[in-house]
N, C-alpha and C positions, 0 to 999 in steps of 0.2 A: 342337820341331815343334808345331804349332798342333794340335786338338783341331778335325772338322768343324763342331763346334757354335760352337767359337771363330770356324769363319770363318765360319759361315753370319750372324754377325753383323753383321759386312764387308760381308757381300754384301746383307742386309735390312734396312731401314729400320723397325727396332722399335717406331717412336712412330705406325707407318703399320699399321690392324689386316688390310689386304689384306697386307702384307709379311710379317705374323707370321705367316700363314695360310703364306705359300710361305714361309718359312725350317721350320714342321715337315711340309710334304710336303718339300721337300727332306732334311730328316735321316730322315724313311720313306725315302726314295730308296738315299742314302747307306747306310741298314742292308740294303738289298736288294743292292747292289753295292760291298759296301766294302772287298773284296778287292784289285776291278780302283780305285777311286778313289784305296786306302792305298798302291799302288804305283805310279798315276801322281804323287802327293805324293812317296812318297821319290825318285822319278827327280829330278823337280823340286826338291827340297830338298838332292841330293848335284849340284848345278851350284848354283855362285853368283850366276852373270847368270840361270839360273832361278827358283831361289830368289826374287832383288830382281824380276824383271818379276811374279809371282804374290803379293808382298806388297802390290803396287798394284794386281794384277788377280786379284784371288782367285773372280772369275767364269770362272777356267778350271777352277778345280775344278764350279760350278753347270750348267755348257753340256750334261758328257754328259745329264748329271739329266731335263735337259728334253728338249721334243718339238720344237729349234730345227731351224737348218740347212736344212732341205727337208722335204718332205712325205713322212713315215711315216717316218723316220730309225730309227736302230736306235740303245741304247746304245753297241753295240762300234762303229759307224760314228762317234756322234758324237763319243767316245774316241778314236780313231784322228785323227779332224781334229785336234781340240786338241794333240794327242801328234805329229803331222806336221807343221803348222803350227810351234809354237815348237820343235820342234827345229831344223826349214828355217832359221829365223829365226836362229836361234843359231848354228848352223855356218857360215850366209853372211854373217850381218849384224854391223860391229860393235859392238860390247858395249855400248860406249857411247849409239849411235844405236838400238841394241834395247829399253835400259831408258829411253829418253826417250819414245818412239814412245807406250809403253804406262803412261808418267805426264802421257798429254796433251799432248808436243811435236811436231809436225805435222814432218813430213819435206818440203822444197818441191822440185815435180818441175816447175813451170812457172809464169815469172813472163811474162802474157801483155799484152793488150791492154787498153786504156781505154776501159770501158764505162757511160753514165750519171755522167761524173766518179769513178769509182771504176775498182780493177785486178783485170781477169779474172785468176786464181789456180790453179793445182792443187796438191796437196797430198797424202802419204799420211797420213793419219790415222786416228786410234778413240777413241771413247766407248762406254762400258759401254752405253749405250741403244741401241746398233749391235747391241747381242752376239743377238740372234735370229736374225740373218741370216750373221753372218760373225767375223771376230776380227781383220780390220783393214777400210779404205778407202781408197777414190782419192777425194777432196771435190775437187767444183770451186765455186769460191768467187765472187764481188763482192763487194771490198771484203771484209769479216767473214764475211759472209751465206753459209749454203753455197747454191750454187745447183741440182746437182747431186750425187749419191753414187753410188759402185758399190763394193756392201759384199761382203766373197770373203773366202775362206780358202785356203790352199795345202795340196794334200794330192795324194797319186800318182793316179796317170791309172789307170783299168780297163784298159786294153788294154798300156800297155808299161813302168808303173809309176813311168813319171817324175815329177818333181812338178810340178804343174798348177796354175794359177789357177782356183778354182770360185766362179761368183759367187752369191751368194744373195741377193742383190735391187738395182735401181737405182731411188733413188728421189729426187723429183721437187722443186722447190722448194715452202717451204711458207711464202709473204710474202704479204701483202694484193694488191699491186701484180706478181703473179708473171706473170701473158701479158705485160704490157709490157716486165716485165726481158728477158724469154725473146726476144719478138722484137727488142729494140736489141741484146740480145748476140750473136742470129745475125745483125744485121746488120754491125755491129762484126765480127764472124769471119768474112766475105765468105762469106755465104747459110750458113755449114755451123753444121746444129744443134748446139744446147749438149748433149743428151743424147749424140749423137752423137761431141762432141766430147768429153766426160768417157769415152764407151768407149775413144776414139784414146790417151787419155792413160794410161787403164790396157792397151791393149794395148800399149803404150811401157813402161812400167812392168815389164810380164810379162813383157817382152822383156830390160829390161837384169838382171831378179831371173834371168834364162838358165831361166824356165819353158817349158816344150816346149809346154804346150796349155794351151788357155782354156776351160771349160765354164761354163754359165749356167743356172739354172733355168725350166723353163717355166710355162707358167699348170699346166701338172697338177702341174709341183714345188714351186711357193711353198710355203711350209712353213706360211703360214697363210691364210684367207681374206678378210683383209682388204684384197685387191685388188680386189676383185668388189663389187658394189654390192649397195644390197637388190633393186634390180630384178634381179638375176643380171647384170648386166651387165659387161664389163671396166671398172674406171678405169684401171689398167696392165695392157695387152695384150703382156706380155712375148717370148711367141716370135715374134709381127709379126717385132718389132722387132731381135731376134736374125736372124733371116731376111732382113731388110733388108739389115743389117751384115755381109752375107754366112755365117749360120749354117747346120749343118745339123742335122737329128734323129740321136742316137746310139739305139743300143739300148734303154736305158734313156728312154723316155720324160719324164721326169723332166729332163731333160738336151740342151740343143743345143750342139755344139762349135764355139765363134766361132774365124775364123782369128785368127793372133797377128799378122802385118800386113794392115791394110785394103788391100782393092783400088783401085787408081785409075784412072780414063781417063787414055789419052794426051791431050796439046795439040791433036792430032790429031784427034780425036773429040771434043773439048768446039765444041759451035760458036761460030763467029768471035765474035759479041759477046758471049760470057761469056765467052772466055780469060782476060782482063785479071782477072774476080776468079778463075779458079782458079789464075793463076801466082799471085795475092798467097794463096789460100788455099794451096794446096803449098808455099808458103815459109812460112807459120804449124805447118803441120805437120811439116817438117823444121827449125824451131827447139825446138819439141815437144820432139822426136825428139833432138835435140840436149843438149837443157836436160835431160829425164829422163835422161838417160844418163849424163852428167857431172854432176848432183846423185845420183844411186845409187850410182856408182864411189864415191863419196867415204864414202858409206857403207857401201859391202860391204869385207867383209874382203881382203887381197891374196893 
């Protein structure tokens, strides 16, 4: 079994002198809770598919450490996701599709339209540079390019302790030429936004993992400030946009609970001359629907 120091190696870029600075507040951290961190290592060390995803991700030991996840988080809270999260993983997902997820191999939940010559994509994926916000994602892609993310972790709901998709941040494309992608890709998806539509695919997503509820962080939860401008201003106005998508306020302020299926108009209600794009958009989103559901089956355990 590895030695914290051993992995804080793993986890710090030693030739970088900001890194060295966080690998010894991390091992201050480590000697202040190294009870609770020695025995979520042995849990993960007596499972073998644990074990192999933490030898490529040994930032599940760094996550409680830090002040990620949402705003004012608690050690024991942030311990609890990491400890919720891949067990969730481990019991439903299989083995094989678990230790690829977390060595960089993109899980694909929707191969969509052609946009700008290139294919609108979704994907669940992670990289370690995610890990502030969450411990996996939904990427929506062009071509290569992500164009889209909504970064979350899986952990039990406050109120009836199921396990829940909680998202901790969606964010935004970052290319030179990003309004333009943005709007040929909602019009290629007959008018429905791309942000919008990377939520559909994770609540698709949420749906076939048989998660009971979706929560999402609001502007008082971001876990850091880097949404707000120097003017104070929003750049990501987070609970808008939850409240759009049909969210409401929980108890926790911190928190809106988006439904797990979006609402739609009837044919009925869309007037006469937009039907024509919302039958082609509700046939994009029940191929979605489709596509997620039969790429997940194949990965969850039977």
């Amino acid at each position: 079994m590895e030695s914290f120091f051993q992995l804080s190696k793993r986890i710090y870029n030693t030739s970088n002198l900001r890194e060295v600075r966080r690998l010894v507040v991390f091992m201050l951290r480590v000697c202040l809770h190294y009870s609770a961190l020695k025995k979520l290592q042995s849990d993960f060390e007596e499972d073998d598919v644990l074990r192999q995803v933490t030898e490529y991700y040994p930032f599940a030991y760094e996550q409680p450490t830090r002040a990620f996840f949402y705003h004012r988080s608690t050690f024991d809270e942030r311990m609890m996701i990491v400890r919720s999260h891949m067990s969730f993983l481990r019991n439903r997902m299989r083995a094989d599709t678990f230790l690829k997820l977390y060595r960089g191999t993109a899980l694909p939940l929707w191969r969509g339209l052609q946009c700008m010559g290139k294919n609108l994509t979704a994907e669940l994926f992670f990289e370690p540079g995610q890990r502030k916000e969450g411990i996996l994602s939904v990427t929506l892609r062009i071509g290569m390019e992500p164009l889209y993310q909504i970064i979350f972790w899986i952990a039990p709901s406050p109120d009836d302790r199921k396990y829940s998709m909680w998202i901790g941040a969606m964010q935004g494309p970052n290319m030179a030429d990003a309004k333009e992608v943005v709007k040929q890709a909602t019009k290629v998806c007959h008018s429905y936004r791309t942000k919008n539509l990377v939520l559909y695919v994770a609540q698709a997503a949420a749906r076939a993992l048989e998660l009971k509820h979706i929560y999402a962080v609001t502007n008082e939860g971001y876990y850091a400030n880097n949404h707000v401008r120097v003017d104070r201003k929003l750049k990501t106005d987070f609970s808008t946009f939850w409240e759009e998508a049909g969210g409401h306020k929980t108890i926790d302020p911190r928190f809106y609970e988006l439904p797990l299926v979006e609402s739609r108009k009837t044919i009925e209600e869309v007037p006469t001359r937009k039907r024509a794009v919302y039958r082609r958009r509700f046939q994009m989103l029940d191929e979605i629907d489709a596509q997620a559901a039969e790429q997940m089956s194949t990965a969850l355990q039977g």
